[in-house]
C-alpha positions in Angstrom: 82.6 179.9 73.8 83.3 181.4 70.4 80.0 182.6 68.9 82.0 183.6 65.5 83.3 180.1 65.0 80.1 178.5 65.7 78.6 180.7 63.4 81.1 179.9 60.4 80.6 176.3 61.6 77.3 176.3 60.9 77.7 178.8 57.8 80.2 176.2 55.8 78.7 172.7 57.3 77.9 171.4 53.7 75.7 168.5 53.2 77.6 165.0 53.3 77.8 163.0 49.7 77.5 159.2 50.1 75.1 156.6 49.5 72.0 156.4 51.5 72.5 153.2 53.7 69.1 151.4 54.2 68.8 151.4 58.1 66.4 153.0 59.8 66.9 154.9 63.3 63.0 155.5 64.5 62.6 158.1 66.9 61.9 157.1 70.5 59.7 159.7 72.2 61.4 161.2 75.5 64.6 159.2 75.0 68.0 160.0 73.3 69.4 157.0 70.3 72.9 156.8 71.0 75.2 156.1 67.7 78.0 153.2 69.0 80.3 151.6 67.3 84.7 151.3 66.8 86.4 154.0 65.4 86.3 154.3 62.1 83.3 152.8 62.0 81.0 155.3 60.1 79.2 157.2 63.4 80.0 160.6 62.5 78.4 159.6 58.9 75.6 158.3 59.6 75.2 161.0 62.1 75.3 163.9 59.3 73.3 162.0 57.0 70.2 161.7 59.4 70.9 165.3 59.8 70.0 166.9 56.9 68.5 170.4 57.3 68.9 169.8 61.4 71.1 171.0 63.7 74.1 169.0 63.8 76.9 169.5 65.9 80.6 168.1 66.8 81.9 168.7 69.9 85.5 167.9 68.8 85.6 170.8 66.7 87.5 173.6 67.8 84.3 175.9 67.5 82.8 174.3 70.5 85.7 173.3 72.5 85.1 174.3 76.1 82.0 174.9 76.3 79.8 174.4 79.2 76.1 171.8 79.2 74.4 175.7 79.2 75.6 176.4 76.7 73.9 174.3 74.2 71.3 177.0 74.5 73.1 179.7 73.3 74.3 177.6 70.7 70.4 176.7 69.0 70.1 180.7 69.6 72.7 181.0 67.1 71.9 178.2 64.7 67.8 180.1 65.1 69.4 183.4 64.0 71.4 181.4 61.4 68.5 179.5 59.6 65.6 181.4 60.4 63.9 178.4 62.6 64.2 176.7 65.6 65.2 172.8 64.8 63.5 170.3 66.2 66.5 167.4 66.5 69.5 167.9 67.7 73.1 165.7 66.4 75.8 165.4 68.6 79.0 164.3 67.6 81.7 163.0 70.0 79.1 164.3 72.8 81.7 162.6 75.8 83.9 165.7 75.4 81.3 168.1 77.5 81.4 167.5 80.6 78.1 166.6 81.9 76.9 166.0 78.9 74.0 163.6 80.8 72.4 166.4 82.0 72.6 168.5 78.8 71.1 165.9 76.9 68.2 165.2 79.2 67.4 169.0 79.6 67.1 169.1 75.8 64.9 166.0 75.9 62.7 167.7 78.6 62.1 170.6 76.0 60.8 168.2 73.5 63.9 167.9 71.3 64.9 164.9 69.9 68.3 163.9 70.6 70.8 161.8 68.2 74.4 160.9 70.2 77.8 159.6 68.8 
């Protein structure tokens, strides 16, 4: 895991520009919503829109490629030291490419995140 890329990741993640789409995702306490759809699709779009101000990451991005399910820790460390507060939802894109990425998103749920999959 390359802190320094994660950190520039995070650093020049702008905001997304498009048009608000009127769908709601409500938040379903102790489970994960899981963004599905074809390629193409809009996931990853709808994904950074809900996102806003939260931490949002894609797993298909060089910056996080290899990392381990523990490491999802040290990564909110680093978007904490980033932003100056701990977030409390967590987006991840293309989440298949960690392996064991079940258990990573259930430890998260266990400590009270909420949890947005493509």
């Amino acid at each position: 895991m390359n802190e320094k890329l994660i950190e520039e990741f995070f650093v020049k993640l702008g905001r997304v520009e498009g048009i608000n789409r009127e769908i709601m995702i409500p938040a379903i306490r102790n489970k994960a919503i899981c963004i599905v759809g074809p390629r193409k699709a809009g996931k990853t779009w709808l994904l950074r829109m809900l996102s806003t101000d939260e931490l949002y990451v894609d797993f298909q991005d060089i910056a996080f490629r290899g990392i381990k399910i523990e490491d999802i820790f040290k990564i909110l460390e680093i978007y904490s030291r980033i932003f100056g507060k701990r977030p409390t939802k967590i987006f991840i894109d293309e989440v298949r490419e960690v392996d064991g990425w079940e258990t990573m998103v259930l430890s998260l749920l266990n400590r009270g995140y909420e949890v947005y999959l493509s």
